[in-house]
RODO-2510 file (C-alpha; in nm, 4 decimals, decimal comma):
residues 121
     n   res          X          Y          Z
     1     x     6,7405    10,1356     5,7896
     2     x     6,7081     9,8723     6,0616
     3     x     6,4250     9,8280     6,3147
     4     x     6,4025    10,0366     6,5864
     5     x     6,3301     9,8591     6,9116
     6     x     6,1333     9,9950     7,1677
     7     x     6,2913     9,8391     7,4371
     8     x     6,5380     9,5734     7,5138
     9     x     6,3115     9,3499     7,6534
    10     x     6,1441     9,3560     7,3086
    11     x     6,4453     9,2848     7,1270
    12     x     6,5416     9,0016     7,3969
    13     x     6,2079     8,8464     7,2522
    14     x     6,1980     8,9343     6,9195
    15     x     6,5435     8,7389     6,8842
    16     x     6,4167     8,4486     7,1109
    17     x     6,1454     8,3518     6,8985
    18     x     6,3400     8,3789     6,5711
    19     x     6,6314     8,1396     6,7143
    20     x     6,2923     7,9620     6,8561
    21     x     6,1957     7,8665     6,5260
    22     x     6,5775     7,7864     6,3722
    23     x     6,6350     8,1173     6,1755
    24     x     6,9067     8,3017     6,1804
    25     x     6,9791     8,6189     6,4048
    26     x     7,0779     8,9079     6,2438
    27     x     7,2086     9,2221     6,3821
    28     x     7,2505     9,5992     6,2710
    29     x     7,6144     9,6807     6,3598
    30     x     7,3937     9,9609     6,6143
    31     x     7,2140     9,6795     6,7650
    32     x     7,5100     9,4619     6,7943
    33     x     7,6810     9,7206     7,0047
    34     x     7,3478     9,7435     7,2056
    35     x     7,3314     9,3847     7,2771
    36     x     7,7423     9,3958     7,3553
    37     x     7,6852     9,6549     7,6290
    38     x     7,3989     9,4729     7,7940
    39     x     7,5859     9,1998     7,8282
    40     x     7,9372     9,3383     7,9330
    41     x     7,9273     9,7171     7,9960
    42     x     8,2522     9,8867     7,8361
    43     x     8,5024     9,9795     8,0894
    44     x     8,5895    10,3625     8,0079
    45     x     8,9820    10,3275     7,8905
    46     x     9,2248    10,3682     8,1536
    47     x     9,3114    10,7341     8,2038
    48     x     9,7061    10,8583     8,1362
    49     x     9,8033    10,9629     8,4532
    50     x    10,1807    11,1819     8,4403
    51     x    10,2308    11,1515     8,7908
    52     x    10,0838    10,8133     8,8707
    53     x    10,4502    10,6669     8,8637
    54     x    10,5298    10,9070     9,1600
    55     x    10,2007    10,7852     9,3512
    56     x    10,2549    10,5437     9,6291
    57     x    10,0437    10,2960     9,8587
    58     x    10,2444    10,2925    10,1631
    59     x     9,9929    10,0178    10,2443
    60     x     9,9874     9,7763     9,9563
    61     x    10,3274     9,7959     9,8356
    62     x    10,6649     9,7566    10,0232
    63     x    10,7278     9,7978    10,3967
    64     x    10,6626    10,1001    10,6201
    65     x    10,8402    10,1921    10,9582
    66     x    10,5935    10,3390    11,2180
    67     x    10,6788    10,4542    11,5674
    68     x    10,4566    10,3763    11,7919
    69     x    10,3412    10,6085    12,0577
    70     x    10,3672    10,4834    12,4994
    71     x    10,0250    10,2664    12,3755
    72     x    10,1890    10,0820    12,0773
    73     x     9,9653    10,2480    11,8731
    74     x    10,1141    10,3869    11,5435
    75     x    10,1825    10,7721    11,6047
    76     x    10,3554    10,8292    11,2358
    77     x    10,5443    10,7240    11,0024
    78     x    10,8977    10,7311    10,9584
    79     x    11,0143    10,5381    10,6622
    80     x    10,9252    10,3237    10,3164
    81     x    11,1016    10,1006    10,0938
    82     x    10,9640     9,9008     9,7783
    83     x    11,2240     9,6444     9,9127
    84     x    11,2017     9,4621    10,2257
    85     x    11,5797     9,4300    10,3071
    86     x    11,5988     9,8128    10,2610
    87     x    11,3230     9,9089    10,4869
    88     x    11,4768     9,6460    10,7556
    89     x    11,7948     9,8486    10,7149
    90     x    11,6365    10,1561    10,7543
    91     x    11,4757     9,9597    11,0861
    92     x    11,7837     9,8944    11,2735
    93     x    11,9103    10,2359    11,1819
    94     x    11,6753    10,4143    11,3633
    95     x    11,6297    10,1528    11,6693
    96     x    11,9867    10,2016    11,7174
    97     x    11,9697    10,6249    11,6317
    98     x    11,6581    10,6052    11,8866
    99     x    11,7028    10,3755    12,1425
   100     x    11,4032    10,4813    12,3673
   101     x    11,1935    10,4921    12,0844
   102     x    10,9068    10,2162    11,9676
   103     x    10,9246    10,1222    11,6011
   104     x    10,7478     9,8849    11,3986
   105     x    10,8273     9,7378    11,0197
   106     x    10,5167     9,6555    10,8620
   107     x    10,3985     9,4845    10,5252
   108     x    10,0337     9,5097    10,4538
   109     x     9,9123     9,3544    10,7828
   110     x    10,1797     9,1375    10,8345
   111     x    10,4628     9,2613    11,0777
   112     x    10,7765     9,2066    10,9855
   113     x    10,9553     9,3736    11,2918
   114     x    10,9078     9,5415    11,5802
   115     x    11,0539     9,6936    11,8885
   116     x    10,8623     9,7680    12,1639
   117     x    10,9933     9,9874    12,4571
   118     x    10,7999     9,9611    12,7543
   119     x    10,7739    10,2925    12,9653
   120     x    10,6734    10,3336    13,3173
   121     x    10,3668    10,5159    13,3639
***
């Protein structure tokens, strides 16, 4: 049975002063698995999610279609696509089904369009 170290600052030394003086460092498998953690904690393993594929970031991935309230301001959203070209197409449809209506096409931050009805207040 291997040494049992009272702390890890004592083991930090006690391996130190053995490299110190050109030995060898040898570790229990235990202590080896100590040492591993303190340098690089383990990452618990990614959990199995069965609905994660139905999960989605209307804000990192693809383009969403807000309208926009007499401000500009978003007031809710009306559409998503993964793909860009969709969501566009989804963008004319309702700027033409809506005419008096403000709509914007957004990626992320970036817009990609927007139509902004001015209204007399």
């Amino acid at each position: 049975m291997g040494k049992r170290w009272k702390s890890t600052a004592d083991l930090a030394e006690a391996m130190r002063e053995r490299a110190a003086r050109g030995r060898n460092v040898t570790l229990s498998p235990e202590t080896a698995l100590l040492v591993a953690q303190l340098i690089a904690p383990a990452s618990p393993p990614p959990m199995k999610d069965p609905h994660a594929r139905f999960r989605v970031d209307l804000y990192a991935e693809g383009s969403t279609i807000y309208q926009l309230d007499h401000r500009g301001e978003i007031f809710q959203i009306v559409a998503w696509a993964r793909n860009a070209l969709v969501a566009r197409t989804a963008f004319d449809y309702l700027c033409e089904k809506y005419p008096k209506e403000s709509f914007s096409q957004r990626r992320r931050s970036w817009v990609e369009a927007d139509r902004i009805i001015k209204r007399e207040t």
